[in-house]
N, C-alpha and C positions, 0 to 999 in steps of 0.2 A: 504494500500500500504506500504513496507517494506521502511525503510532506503536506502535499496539498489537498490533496481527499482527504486523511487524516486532521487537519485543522478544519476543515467545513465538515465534517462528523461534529465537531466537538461544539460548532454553533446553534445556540437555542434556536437563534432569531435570525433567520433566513431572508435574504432580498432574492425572488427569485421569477422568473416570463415562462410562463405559459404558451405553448403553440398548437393550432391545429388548423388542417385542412377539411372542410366537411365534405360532404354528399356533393354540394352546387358547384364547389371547386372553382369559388368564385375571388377567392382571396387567400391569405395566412394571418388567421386570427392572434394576436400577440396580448397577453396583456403580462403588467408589472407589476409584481405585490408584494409584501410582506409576509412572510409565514413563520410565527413564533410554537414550537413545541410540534409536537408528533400526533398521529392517532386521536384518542378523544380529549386531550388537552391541545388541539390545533386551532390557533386563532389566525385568522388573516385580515389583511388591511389591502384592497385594491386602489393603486396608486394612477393605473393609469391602462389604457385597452386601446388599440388601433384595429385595420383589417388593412394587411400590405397585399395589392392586388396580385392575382398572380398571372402572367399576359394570356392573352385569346388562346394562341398559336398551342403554349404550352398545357392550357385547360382542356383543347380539344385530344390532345395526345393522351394526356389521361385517361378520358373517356374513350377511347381508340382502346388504350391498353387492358383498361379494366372489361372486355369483350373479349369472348373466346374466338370469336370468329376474325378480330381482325389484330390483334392482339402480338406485337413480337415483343422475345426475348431482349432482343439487342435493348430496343426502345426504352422496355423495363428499366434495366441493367443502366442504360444511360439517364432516366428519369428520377430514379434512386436517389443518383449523385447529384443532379440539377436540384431537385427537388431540396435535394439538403440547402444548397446555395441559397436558393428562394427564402428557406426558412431564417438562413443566420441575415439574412437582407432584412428580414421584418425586424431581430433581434436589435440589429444595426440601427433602424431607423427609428424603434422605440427608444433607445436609447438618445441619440440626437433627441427628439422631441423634449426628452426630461433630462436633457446637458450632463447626462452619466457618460464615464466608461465603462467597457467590458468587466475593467477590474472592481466593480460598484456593483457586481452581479455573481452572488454568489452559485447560481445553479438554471440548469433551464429543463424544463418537464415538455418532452414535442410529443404528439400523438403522430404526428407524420402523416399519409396521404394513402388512405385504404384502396387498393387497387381489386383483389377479390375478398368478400367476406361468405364462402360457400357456407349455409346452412345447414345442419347435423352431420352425422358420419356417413362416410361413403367407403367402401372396401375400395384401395387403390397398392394394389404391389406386395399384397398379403399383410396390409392394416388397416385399421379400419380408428381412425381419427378424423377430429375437426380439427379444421384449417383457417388461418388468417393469413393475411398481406399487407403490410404498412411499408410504405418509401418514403422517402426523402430522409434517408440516412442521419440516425444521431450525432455519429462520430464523423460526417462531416460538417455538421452543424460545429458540434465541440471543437474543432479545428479551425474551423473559419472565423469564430469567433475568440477562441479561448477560454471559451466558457464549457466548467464539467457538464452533460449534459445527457438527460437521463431519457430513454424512451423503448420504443417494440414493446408497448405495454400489455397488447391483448393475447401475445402467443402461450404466455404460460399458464396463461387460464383453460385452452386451448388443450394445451400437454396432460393437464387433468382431465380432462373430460367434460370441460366447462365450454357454453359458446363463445367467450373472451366478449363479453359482451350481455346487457349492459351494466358499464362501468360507472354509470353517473350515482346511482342507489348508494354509492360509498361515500361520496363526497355530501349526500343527503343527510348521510347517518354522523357523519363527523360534525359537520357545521350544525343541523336543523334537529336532533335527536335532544329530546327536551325531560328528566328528571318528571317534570310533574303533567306536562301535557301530552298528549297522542297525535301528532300530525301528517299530513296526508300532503306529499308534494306533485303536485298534479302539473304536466308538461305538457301545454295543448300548443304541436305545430302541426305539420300534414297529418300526423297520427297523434291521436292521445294517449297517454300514460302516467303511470301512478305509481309511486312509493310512499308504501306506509311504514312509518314507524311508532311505534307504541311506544310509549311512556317508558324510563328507566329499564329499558331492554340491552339483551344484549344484540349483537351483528346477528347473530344469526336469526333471530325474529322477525327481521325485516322481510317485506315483498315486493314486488311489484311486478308490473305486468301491461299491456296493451289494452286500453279499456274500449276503445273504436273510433272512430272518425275524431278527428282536430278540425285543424282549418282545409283539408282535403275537398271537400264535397263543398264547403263556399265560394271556394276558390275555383275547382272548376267550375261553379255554374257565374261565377261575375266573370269569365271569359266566357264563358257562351252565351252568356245572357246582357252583360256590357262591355265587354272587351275590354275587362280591366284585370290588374292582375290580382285583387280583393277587394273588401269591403273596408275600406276607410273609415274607423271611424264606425262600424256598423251604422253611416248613411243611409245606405238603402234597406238594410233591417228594416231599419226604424218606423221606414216610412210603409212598411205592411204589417200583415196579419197573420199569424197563423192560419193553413187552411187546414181543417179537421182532417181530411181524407185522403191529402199527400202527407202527415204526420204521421196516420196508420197504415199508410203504403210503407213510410221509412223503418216505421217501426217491426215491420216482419223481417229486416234483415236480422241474420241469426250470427255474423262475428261479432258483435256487441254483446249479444245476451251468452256466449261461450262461455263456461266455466274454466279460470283461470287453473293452471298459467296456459298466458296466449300472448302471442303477440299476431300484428298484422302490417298491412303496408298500403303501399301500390297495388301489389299484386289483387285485392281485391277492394280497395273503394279508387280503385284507376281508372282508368279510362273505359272497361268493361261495365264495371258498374255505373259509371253515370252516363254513358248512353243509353243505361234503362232508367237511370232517373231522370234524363232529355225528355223524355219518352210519356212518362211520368207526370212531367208539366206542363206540357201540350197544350197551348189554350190557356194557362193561367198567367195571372198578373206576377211578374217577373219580381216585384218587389216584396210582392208575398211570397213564391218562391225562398226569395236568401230570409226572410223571414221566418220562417218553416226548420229549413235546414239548420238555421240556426241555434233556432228552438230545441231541436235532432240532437245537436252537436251536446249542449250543454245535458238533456236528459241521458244521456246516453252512459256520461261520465257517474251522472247520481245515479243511474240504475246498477252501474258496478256496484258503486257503495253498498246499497241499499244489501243487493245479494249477494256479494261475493265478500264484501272489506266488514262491513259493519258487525256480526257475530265473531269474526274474528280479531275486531278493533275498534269501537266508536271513537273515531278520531274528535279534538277538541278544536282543531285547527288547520283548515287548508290551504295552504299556499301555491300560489298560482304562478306559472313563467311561459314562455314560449309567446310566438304570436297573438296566440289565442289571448291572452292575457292583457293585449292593447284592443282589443274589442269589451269596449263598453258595456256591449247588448249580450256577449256570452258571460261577462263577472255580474249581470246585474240577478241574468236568469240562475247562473249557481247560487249566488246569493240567499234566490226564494227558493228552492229546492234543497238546499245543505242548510235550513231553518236550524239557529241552535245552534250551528257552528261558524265561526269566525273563519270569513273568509279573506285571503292576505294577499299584496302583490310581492312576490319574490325580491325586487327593489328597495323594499324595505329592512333589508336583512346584509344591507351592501354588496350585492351579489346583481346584476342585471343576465337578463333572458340572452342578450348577444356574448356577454362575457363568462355565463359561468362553465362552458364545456371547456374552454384557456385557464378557467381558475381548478378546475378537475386534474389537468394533467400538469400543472405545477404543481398541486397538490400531490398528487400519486407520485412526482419525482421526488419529491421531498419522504414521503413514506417508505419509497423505494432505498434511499439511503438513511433513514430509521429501522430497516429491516422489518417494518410491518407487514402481513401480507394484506393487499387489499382488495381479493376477488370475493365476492359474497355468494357464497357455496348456494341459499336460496334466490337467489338469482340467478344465476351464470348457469348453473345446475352440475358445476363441478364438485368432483370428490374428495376435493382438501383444501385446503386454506393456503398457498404460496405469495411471494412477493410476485411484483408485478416491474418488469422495464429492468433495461440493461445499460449498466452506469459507462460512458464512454467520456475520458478525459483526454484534455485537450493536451 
């Protein structure tokens, strides 16, 4: 172990960036913080969040490689390395912004740039494991910068028998896990989802799960119904109604009412599903429409509670983040439906909806060198508890 790993072991109190690439692959998420203590005595202080774009040219190449069909090695292999560049470029420029050096920065947490996340096991060469793919290379992050630099966070979840994934429930449990109250952190973006944690529990009490549609289904119908890319504002909610009898069309779909664990996606409230819900609105007043669906969106989430969360937790308190959480018209309708319970904007907790997956994997890098492990066996559905991410020094 160097001089230098060994003295940043020995720091309570961490200044450390957070990086990641998401799904859209439309930037590299950066943010700056503070992270004092380890595990469940970890406080953080976010000092500062950018998104460093990442060019056309090299977002479409991604999306090339992440495809079996047109997909090369080479490309891979050279995107790895680029990709790494991209990220110490965000590091670089967060820096400028808050007139730091490299040397003012104790450590960096990257999620890096998922190219395949294939779902469950598959027999391949006489084994039969789950598999992940993260690029843009830690250690040449670490080099370009000179900053230790910690990442490949989901493959050891993976090596258990875990999906490496998801990894946000931990960062729930650390920061939001409350001694006297029960709460419920609900992430409504294209998909909705839920982690609960009960009251003075341990990690492993925790759940969560895919509760059904987010902003998916309003979103495509204000393109096909305004040619916009959502409802601002829940504008045009606002200005309809519920209609009785597109609410009880919505309500026979059967991935929302699934007994967890579940998750979902694309694959079924995409493009299949709402050219029957097109289909569906034929003739009605379009503003009742997103009105309806939105109406959808929010029962859908309480109808988990109701059956799946509530016997096994009546939560005291739910906190909101994702898209969905900047719509007015779906925090007013959980509101009336989660009667009794205090409902929160995640913002309130120093944490925002665009920063906390950057504030996740600086976390997880800092955990990674406390020697914690942070896969949550009730989640991930792996069979041991191990560290996560691989320490690369510059």
């Amino acid at each position: 172990m160097t001089t230098k790993l060994q003295k940043l072991l020995q720091k309570r109190m961490r200044t450390v960036i957070g990086l990641l690439s998401g799904t859209s692959v439309d930037g590299v998420d950066a943010v700056l913080m503070k992270i004092t203590g380890s595990g469940k005595s970890t406080s953080i202080k976010v000092i500062d969040f950018i998104t460093h774009p990442i060019p056309e040219k090299m977002r479409y190449s991604v999306f090339r490689n992440s495809d079996n069909k047109t997909a090369s090695i080479e490309e891979i292999a050279r995107l790895n390395v680029i990709l790494g560049a991209v990220f110490a470029d965000a590091v670089h420029k967060i820096l400028k912004r808050n007139s730091l050096k490299t040397s003012n920065i104790d450590l960096i947490g990257s999620h890096g740039q998922t190219i395949p996340h294939p779902p469950g096991k598959e027999d391949f060469l006489g084994y039969r494991m789950k598999s992940t793919l993260q690029i843009g290379d830690p250690s040449v992050i670490a080099n370009l910068t000179g900053i230790t630099t910690v990442g490949d966070f989901r493959i050891a979840d993976c090596a258990v028998d875990g999906d490496g994934a998801p990894l946000v429930p931990y960062l729930d449990h650390l920061l939001f896990s409350d001694k006297r109250k029960s709460r419920g952190l609900l992430n409504i973006g294209g998909i909705s989802n839920v982690t609960i944690l009960p009251k003075n529990s341990p990690l492993s009490s925790v759940f969560a799960f895919d509760t059904g549609p987010g902003n998916m289904l309003i979103d495509g119908l204000m393109y096909h119904l305004y040619h916009k890319k959502y409802d601002k504002d829940a504008r045009i909610a606002k200005k309809g109604t519920v209609v009785p009898k597109l609410f009880e069309w919505l309500l026979q779909d059967t991935v929302y009412r699934q007994q967890p664990p579940k998750s979902t996606g694309r694959e079924h409230y995409g493009q299949h599903f709402q050219k029957k819900l097109l289909k569906a609105v034929k003739g009605l007043n379009p503003a009742d429409v997103i009105r309806t669906v939105t109406e959808f969106t929010s029962y859908s989430i309480w109808f988990n509670y109701k059956n799946f969360i509530e016997s096994r937790c009546r939560i005291d308190e739910l906190i909101v983040s994702g898209g969905g959480a900047e719509n007015p018209l779906i925090t007013s309708t959980l509101s009336n439906y989660f009667k009794g319970i205090k409902v929160t904007h995640l913002k309130q907790f120093g944490v925002t909806t665009q920063n906390k997956e950057a504030v996740l994997f600086a976390v997880l890098g800092n955990e990674c060198l406390a020697g914690n492990p942070a896969n949550m066996r009730s989640v991930t559905g792996s069979i041991k508890s191990v560290i996560l991410g691989k320490i690369c020094q510059a």
